[in-house]
C-alpha positions in Angstrom: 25.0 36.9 -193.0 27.0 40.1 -194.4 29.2 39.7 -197.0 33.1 39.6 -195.9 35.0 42.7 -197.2 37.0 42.1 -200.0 40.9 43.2 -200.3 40.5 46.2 -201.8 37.2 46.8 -200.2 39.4 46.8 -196.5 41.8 49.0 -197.7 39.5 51.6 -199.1 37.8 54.4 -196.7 34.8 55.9 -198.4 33.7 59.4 -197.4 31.1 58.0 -195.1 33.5 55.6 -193.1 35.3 58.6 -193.5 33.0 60.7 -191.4 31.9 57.6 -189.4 35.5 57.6 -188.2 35.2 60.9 -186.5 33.9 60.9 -183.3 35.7 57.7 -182.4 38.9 59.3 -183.0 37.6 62.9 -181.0 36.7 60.3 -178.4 40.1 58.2 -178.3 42.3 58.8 -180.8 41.2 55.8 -182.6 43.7 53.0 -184.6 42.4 52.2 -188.3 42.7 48.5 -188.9 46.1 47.8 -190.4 44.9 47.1 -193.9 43.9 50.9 -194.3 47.6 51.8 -194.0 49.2 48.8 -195.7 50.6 50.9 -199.0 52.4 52.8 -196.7 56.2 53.9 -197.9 55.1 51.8 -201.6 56.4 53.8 -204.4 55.7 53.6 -208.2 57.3 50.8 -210.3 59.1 54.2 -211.8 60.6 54.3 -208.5 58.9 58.5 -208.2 56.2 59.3 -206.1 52.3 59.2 -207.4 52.1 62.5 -205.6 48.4 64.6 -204.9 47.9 68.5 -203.8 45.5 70.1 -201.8 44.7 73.1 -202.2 46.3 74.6 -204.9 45.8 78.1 -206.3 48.9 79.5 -204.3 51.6 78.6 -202.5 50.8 74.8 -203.3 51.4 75.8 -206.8 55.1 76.3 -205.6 55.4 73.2 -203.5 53.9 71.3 -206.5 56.4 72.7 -208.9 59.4 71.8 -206.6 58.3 68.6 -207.1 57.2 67.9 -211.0 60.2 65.4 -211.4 57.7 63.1 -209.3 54.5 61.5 -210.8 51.3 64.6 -210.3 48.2 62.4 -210.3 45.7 64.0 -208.9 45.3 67.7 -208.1 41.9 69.0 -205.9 41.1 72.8 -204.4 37.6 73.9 -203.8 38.0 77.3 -206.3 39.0 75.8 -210.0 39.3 79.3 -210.4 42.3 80.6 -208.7 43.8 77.1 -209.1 43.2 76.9 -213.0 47.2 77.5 -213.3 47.6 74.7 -211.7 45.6 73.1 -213.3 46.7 73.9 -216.5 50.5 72.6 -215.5 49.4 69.2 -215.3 46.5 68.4 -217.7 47.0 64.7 -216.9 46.3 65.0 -212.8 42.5 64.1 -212.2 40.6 67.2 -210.9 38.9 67.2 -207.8 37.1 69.8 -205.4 36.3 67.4 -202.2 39.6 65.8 -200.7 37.7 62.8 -199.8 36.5 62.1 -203.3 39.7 61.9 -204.0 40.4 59.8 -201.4 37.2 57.5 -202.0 38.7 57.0 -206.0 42.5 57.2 -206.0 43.7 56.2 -203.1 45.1 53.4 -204.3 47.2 55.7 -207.0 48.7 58.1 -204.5 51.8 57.6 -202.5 52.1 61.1 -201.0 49.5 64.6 -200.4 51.0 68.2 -200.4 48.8 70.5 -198.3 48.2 74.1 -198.4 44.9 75.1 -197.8 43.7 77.5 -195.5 45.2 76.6 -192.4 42.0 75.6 -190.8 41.5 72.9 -192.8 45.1 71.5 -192.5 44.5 69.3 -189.7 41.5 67.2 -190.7 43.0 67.1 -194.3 46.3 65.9 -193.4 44.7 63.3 -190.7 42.9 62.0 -193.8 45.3 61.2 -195.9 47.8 59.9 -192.9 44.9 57.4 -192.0 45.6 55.7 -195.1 49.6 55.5 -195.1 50.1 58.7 -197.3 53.2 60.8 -196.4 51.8 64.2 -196.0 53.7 67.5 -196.8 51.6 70.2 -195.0 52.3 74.5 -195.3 53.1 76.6 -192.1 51.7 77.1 -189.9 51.1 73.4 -189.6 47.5 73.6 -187.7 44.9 76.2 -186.6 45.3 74.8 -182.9 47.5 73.4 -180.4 45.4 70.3 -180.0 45.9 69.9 -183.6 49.4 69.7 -183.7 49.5 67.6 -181.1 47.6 64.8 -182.7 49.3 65.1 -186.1 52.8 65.1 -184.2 51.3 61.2 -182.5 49.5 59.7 -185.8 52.4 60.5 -188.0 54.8 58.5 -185.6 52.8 56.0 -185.2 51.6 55.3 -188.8 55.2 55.5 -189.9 54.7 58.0 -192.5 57.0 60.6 -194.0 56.2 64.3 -193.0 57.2 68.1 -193.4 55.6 71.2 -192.1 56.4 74.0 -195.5 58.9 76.2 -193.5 61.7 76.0 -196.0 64.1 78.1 -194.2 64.2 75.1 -192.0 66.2 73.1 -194.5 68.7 75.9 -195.5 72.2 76.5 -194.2 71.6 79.5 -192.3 69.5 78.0 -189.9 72.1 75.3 -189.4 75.1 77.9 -189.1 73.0 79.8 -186.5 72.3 76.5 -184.6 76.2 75.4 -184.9 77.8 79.0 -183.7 75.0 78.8 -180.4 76.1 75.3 -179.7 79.6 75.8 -179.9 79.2 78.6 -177.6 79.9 81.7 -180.1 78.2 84.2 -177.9 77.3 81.8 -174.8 73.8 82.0 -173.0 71.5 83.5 -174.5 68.4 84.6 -171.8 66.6 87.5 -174.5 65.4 87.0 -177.8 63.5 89.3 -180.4 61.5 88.2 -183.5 59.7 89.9 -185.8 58.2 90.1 -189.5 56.6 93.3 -191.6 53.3 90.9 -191.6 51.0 91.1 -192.0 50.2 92.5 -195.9 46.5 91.4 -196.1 43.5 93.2 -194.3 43.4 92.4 -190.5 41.2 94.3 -187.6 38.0 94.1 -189.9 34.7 93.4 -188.8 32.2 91.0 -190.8 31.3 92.2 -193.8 27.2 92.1 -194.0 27.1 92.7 -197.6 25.5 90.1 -199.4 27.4 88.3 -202.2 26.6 85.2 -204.4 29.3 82.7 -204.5 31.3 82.2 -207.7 30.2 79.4 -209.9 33.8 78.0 -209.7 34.1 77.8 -206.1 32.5 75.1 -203.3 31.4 77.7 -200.5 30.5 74.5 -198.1 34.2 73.0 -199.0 36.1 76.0 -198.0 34.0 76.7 -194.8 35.1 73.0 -194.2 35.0 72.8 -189.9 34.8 76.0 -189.2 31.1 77.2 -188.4 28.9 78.3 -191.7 28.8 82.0 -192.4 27.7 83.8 -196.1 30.1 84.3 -198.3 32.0 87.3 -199.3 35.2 87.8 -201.2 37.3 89.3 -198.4 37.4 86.0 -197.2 38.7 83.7 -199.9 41.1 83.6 -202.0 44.1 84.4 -199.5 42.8 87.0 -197.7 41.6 84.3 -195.1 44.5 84.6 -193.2 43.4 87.1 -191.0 40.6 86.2 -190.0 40.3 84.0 -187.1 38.2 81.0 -188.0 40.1 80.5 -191.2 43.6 81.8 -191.0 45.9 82.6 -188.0 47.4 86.1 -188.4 50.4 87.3 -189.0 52.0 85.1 -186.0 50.8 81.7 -187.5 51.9 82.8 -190.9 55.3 84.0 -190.2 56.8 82.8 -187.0 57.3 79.2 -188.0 59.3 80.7 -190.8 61.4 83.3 -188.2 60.9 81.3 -185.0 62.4 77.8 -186.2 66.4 79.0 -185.5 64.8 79.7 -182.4 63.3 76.9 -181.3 65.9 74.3 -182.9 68.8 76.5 -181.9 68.4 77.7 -178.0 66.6 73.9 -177.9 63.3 75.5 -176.6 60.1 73.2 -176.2 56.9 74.4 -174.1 56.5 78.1 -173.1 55.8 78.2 -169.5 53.9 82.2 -169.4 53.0 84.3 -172.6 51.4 87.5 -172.6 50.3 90.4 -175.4 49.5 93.4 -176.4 48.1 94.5 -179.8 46.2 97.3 -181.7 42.2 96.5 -181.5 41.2 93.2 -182.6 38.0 92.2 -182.4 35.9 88.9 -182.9 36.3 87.9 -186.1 39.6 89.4 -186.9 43.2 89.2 -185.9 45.1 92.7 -184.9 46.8 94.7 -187.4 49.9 94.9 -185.1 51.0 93.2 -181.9 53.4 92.2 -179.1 53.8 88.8 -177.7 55.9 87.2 -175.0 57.0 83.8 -174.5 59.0 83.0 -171.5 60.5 79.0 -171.3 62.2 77.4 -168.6 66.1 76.2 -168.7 67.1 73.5 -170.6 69.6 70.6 -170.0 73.3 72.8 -170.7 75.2 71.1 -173.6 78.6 70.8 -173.4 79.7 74.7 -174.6 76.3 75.9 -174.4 74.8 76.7 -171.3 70.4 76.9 -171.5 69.2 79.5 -168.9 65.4 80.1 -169.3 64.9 82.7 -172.4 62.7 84.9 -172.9 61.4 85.7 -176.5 59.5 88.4 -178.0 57.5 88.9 -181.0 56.6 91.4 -182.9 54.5 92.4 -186.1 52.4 94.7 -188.0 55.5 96.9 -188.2 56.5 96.8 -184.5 60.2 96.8 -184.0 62.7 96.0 -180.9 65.4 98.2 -180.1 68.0 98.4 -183.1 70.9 96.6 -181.7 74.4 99.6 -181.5 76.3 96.6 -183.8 74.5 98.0 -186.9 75.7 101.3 -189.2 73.3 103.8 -189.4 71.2 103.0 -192.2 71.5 99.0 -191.7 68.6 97.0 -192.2 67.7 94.4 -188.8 66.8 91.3 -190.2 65.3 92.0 -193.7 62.5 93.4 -195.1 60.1 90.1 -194.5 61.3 90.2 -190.5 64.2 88.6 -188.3 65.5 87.7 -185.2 68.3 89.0 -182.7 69.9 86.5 -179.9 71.2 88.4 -177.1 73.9 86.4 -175.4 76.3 86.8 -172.7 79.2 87.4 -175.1 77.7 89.0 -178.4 74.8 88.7 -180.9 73.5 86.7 -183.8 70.5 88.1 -185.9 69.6 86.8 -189.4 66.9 87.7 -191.8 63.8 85.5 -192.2 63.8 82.2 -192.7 67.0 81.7 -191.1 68.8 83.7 -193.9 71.9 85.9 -194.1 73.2 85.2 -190.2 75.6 87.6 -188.6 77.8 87.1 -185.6 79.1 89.6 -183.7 81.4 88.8 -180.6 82.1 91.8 -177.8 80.8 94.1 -180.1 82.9 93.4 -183.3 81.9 91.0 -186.2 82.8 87.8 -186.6 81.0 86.5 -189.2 83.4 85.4 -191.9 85.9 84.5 -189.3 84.2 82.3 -186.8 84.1 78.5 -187.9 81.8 76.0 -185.6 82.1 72.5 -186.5 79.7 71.1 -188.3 77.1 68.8 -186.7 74.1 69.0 -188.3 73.3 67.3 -191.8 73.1 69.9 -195.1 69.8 69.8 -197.4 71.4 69.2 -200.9 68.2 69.8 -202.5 64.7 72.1 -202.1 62.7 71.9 -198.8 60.0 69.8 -200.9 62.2 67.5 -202.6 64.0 66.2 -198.6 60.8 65.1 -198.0 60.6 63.0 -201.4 63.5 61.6 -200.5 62.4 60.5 -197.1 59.1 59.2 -198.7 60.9 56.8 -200.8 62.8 55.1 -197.8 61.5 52.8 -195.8 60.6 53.7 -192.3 63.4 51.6 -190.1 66.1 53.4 -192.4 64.6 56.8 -193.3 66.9 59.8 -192.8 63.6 62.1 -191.7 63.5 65.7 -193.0 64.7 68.4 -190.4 60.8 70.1 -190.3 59.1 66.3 -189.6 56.2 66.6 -187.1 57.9 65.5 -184.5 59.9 69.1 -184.9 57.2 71.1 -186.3 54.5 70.3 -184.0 55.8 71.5 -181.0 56.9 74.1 -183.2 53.9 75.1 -183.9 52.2 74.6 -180.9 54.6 77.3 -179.2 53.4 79.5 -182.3 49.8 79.0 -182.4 49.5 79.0 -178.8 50.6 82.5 -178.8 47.6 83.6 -180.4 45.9 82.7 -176.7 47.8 85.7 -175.3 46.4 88.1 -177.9 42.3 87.1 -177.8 42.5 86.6 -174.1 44.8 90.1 -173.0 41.6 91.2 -171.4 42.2 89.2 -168.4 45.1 91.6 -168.0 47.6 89.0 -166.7 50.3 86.8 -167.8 49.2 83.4 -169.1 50.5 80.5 -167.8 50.4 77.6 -169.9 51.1 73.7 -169.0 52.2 72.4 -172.7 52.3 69.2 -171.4 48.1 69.2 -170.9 47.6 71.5 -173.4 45.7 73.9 -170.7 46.2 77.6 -169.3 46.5 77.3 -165.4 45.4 80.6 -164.0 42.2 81.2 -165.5 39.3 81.1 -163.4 35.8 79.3 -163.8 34.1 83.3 -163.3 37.1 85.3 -165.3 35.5 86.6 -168.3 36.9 88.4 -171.5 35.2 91.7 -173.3 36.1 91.3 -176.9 35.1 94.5 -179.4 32.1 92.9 -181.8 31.4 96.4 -183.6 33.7 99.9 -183.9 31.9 103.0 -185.8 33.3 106.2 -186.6 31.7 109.0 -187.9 32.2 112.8 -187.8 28.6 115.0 -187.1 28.6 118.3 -186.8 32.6 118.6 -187.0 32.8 116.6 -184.0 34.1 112.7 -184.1 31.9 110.1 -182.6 32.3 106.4 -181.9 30.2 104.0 -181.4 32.2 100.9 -179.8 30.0 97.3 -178.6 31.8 94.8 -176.9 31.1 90.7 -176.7 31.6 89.3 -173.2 32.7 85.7 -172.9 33.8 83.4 -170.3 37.5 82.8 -170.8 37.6 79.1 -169.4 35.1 77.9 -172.3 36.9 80.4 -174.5 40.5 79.8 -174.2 39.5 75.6 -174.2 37.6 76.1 -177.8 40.6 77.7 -179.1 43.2 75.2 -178.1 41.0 72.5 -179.3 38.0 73.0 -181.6 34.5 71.9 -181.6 34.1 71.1 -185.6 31.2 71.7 -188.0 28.9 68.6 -188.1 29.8 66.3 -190.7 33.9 67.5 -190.1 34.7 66.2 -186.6 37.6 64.1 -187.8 40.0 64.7 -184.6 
């Protein structure tokens, strides 16, 4: 007869139950017994938070430091190198390099799990740590996918738990004044937006590097790859530089439009783009574009009472790509500021802002009204950091929680519109608009035969004074294609969702 489980033994998920877990939940989003999330909203007798991080060695350094008036118990990233600072903040966190070794030993120690690793590990990590009643805090761009955000968005209702994607413009009061003069009907309807962001500054448009390179003795190669398929290393991959490159990172449009796009999507009310379509510099497989266009177009929304919702289209640009400077500006005026911003164009004047919501204008038939115009106030002010909402929300219970403003139900359909748009760019081949049902996660008009040629190699050389290049293409179904990108097929061993 097996031996019943003990308490603690029910409560505990080793890293093969772990694993074992997988391909149920692939198969049907699968329910942990209750005991797994029983701690969920404890807090330490100190009444602070046992917190954990994830991946460390940059921006998690930040988030972690916003929060050191909570309890740092644990601290894990699969380079101890570029996290040693980290590190070094808080000798008395246990190291780790595997999230679920942490998991397997401290889960009964931590309350809450910051999150910013590359952001194609953000999903399975964050799923991890919600299947055992942890509030998660996770960086932008929430997921690699849309399928991703999706299934965070679900769990983390369901479970209960405390969540917040890391775009900290969300909880500032310029995203809450831009939201309060559209609603109040400032400049009425707005039908055109532009976005945009000097993004990216890391390498994009490269091919694979076929240098070989041994891996540092400080860093877990196997770790980093994580889901994504196995390739050798090199360091133009890791650390940081990941971003552009598409099996790791997201490009400039999943790393800045959750920061530019959120007044947006919380202020004109927007939820699934209907059509997208792109254009970009050369791209190729591996890498994202160095530059590049893309167009969202959403249906109307329910009017509010001073705020009419006619369908809007929004464009994006990046890599140094610019709308048309709006005549409100003096010669010399910056649009936006110098990390991106946005312009609404409405029926009766504009509002732009910098990113991450910041420094909004108004302007009303032409002239500005920025200082003058007062919209009431409707929408609750963040007192403190973007980090320390969400520790606030962790330490109250679930019936009475006042949720942060960037919770998952927010920020994944955020960042589904976002990551999405990154379908318009790899598949501009088919040399049509998209058209995307949000609701099923699918694009409607591609056909079982439509295929995509994708550049796999670009060489140029000069001989003889005259220049030559030598361009080879990839050619892929775009059915298959597009599917694998909205929802991933994992690494063996990773297949968590």
């Amino acid at each position: 007869m097996k031996k019943p489980e003990s308490p603690r033994e029910k409560n505990h998920v080793s890293r093969r139950r772990f694993v074992a877990t997988s391909a149920a939940a692939a198969a049907g989003l699968t329910i942990l017994p209750s005991g797994i999330i029983s701690a969920r909203g404890r807090t330490a007798p100190s009444d602070k938070l046992n917190i954990a991080g994830i991946g460390i060695g940059g921006v998690g350094h930040t988030n972690i430091n916003n929060m050191k008036s909570e309890n740092i118990v644990a601290l894990c990233d699969v380079d101890w190198n570029y996290s040693e600072g980290t590190f070094a903040d808080y000798p008395s966190a246990k190291k780790y390099r595997d999230f679920r070794k942490m998991f397997d030993e401290m889960a009964d120690s931590i309350d809450a799990v910051v999150i910013a690793t590359p952001d194609h590990t953000h999903a399975i990590t964050a799923m991890a740590a919600m299947q055992l009643g942890k509030h998660v805090y996770v960086q932008k761009p929430l997921t690699h996918t849309v399928y991703e955000s999706r299934i965070l968005r679900l769990k983390a209702e369901e479970y209960g738990i405390a969540t917040q994607m890391g775009n900290q413009g969300n909880s500032g009061d310029g995203l809450r004044t831009i939201c309060e003069w559209l609603w109040d009907g400032a400049i009425g309807a707005v039908e055109r937006v532009h976005a945009w962001t000097n993004r990216p500054i890391w390498p994009q448009g490269l091919e694979r590097p076929d240098e070989k390179m041994k891996v540092p003795k400080t860093l877990n190669w196997d770790l980093f790859i994580g889901p994504a398929p196995m390739r050798p290393y090199h360091e133009a991959y890791t650390p940081w530089n990941w971003r552009g490159w598409w099996d790791f990172g997201t490009g400039a449009l999943g790393d800045m439009a959750c920061h530019i796009l959120d007044p947006v999507f919380m202020g004109l009310k927007l939820g699934h783009p209907t059509a997208v379509q792109a254009s970009s510099t050369q791209f190729n497989t591996e890498s994202a574009p160095q530059a590049e266009v893309v167009h969202y177009k959403f249906p109307a929304r329910e009017n509010m009472p001073k705020f009419a919702m006619p369908a809007v289209h929004a464009t994006w640009y990046d890599g140094g790509m610019m709308p048309e400077r709006i005549p409100e500006l003096k010669d010399g005026e910056m649009m936006g500021d110098w990390s991106g911003g946005v312009v609404f164009e409405g029926e009766k004047g504009k509002i732009m802002c910098g990113c991450y919501a910041a420094n909004p204008r108004l302007w009303i038939g032409g002239k500005e009204a920025t200082s003058e115009y007062k919209a009431p106030k409707v929408l609750r002010r963040v007192e403190t950091s973007h980090e320390m909402d969400w520790v606030r929300a962790c330490k109250e219970s679930p019936e009475n929680r006042v949720e942060p403003s960037s919770n998952f139900n927010y920020s994944g359909p955020l960042n589904e519109m976002v990551v999405m748009g990154n379908l318009a760019v790899r598949l501009q081949d088919l040399k049509c608009e998209l058209h995307w049902d949000g609701e099923a996660m699918k694009i409607t008009n591609i056909n079982d035969n439509d295929e995509v040629r994708i550049v796999s190699s670009d060489t140029f050389y000069v001989k003889n004074g005259h220049p030559h290049f030598e361009t080879e293409h990839a050619t892929v179904k775009a059915k298959p294609f597009a599917e694998e990108m909205i929802r991933h097929e994992y690494r063996e061993g990773w297949k968590l969702l």
